[in-house]
C-alpha positions as CSV (number, residue, x, y, z in Angstrom):
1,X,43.7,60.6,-19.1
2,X,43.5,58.7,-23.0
3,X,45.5,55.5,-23.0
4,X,46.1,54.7,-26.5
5,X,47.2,51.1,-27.8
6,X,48.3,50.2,-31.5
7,X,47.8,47.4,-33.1
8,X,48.6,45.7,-36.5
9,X,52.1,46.5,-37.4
10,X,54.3,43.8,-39.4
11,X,56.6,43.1,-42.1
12,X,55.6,43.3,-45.2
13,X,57.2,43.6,-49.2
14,X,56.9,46.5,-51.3
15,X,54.1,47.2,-53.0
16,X,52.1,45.4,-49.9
17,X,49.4,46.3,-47.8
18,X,48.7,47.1,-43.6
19,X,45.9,48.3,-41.2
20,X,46.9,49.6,-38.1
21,X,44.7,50.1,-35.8
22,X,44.9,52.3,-32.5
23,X,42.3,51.5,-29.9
24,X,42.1,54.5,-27.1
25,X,40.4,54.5,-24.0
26,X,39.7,56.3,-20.2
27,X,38.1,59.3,-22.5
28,X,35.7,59.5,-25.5
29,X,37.9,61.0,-28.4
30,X,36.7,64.6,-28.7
31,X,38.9,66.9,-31.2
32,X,41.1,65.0,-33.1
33,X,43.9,61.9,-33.7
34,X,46.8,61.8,-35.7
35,X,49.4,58.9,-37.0
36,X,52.8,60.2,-36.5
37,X,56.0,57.7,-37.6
38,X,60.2,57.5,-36.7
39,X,62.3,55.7,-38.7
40,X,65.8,55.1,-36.8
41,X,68.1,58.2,-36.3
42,X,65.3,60.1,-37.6
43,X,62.8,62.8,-35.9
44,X,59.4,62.1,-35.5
45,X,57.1,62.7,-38.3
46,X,53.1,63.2,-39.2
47,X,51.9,60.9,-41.8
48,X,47.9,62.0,-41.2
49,X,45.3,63.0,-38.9
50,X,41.5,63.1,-39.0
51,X,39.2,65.3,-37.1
52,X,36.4,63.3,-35.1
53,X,33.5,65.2,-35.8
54,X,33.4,65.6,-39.2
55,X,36.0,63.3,-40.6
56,X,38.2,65.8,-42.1
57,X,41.4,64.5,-43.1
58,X,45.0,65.6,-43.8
59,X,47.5,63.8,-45.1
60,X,51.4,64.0,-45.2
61,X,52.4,64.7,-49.5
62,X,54.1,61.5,-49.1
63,X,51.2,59.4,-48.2
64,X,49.2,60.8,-50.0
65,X,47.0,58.6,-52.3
66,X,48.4,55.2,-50.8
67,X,47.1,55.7,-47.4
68,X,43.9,56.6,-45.7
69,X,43.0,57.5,-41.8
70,X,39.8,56.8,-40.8
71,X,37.6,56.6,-37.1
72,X,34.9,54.0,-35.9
73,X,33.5,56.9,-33.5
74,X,31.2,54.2,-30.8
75,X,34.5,52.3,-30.7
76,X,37.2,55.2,-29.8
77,X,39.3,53.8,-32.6
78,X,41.7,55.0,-35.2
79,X,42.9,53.2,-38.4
80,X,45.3,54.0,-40.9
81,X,45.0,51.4,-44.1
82,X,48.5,52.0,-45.9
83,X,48.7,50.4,-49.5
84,X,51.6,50.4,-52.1
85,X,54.1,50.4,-49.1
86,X,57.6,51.1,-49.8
87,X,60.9,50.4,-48.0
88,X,61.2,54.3,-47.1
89,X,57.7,53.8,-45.1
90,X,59.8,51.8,-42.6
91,X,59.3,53.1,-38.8
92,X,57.4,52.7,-35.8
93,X,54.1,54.0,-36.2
94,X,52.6,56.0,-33.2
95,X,48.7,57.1,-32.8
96,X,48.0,60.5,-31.0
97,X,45.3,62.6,-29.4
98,X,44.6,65.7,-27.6
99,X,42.8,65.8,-24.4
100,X,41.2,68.8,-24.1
101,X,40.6,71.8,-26.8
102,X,43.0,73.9,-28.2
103,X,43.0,76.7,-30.1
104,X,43.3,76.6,-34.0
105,X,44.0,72.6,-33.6
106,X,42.5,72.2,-36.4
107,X,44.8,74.3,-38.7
108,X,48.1,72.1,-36.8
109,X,46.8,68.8,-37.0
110,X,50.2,67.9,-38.7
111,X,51.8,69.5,-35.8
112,X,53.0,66.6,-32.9
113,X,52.9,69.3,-30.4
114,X,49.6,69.6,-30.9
115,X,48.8,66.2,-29.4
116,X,48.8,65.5,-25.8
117,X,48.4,61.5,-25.2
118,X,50.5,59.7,-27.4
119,X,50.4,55.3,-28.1
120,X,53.9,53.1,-27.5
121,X,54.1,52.5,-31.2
122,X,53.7,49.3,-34.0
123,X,56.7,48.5,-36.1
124,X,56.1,48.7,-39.6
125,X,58.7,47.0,-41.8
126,X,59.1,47.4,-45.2
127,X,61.4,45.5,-47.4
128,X,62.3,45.6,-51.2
């Protein structure tokens, strides 16, 4: 069992800056973590993903070049520093993981049923 917990959500203007954070714990982090994010009346969404050993990253095209995912391995935690935020980045960001291997996981990172233990979410507002 991984119990995941965000952290660092907030409103924030255009053009502004967040970390998120998502602290997991009950089992070391093995394959991979993602950062998923649902705006209201919308479906869930991948916005990036890293693979633990390695660092290999893979980013959503519209993140791309304003945010960045990154791992602190000894702590089992994730980050995701967004810059340049915009109003359509609005939604409640969610961290995921998968518990055990699976195969080709690395070619559906951006995939959320690829993940298995999934965080309650941080609110990201962003307003113009």
């Amino acid at each position: 069992q991984v119990h995941l917990v965000e952290s660092g959500g907030g409103s924030v203007q255009a053009g502004g800056s967040l970390r998120l954070n998502c602290a997991a714990s009950g089992r070391t982090i093995r394959y991979a973590m993602g950062w998923f994010r649902q705006a209201p009346g919308k479906e869930r969404e991948f916005v990036a993903a890293i693979v633990w050993i390695g660092g290999r990253t893979t980013y959503a095209d519209s993140v791309k070049g304003r945010f960045s995912i990154s791992r602190d391995s000894a702590k089992n935690t994730l980050y995701l520093q967004m810059d340049s935020l915009k109003p359509e980045d609005t939604a409640l960001y969610s961290c995921a993981t998968l518990g055990r291997y699976v195969s080709d996981y690395e070619r559906r990172l951006w995939s959320k049923d690829t993940y298995e233990y999934w965080g309650q979410g941080t609110p990201v507002t962003v307003s113009s």
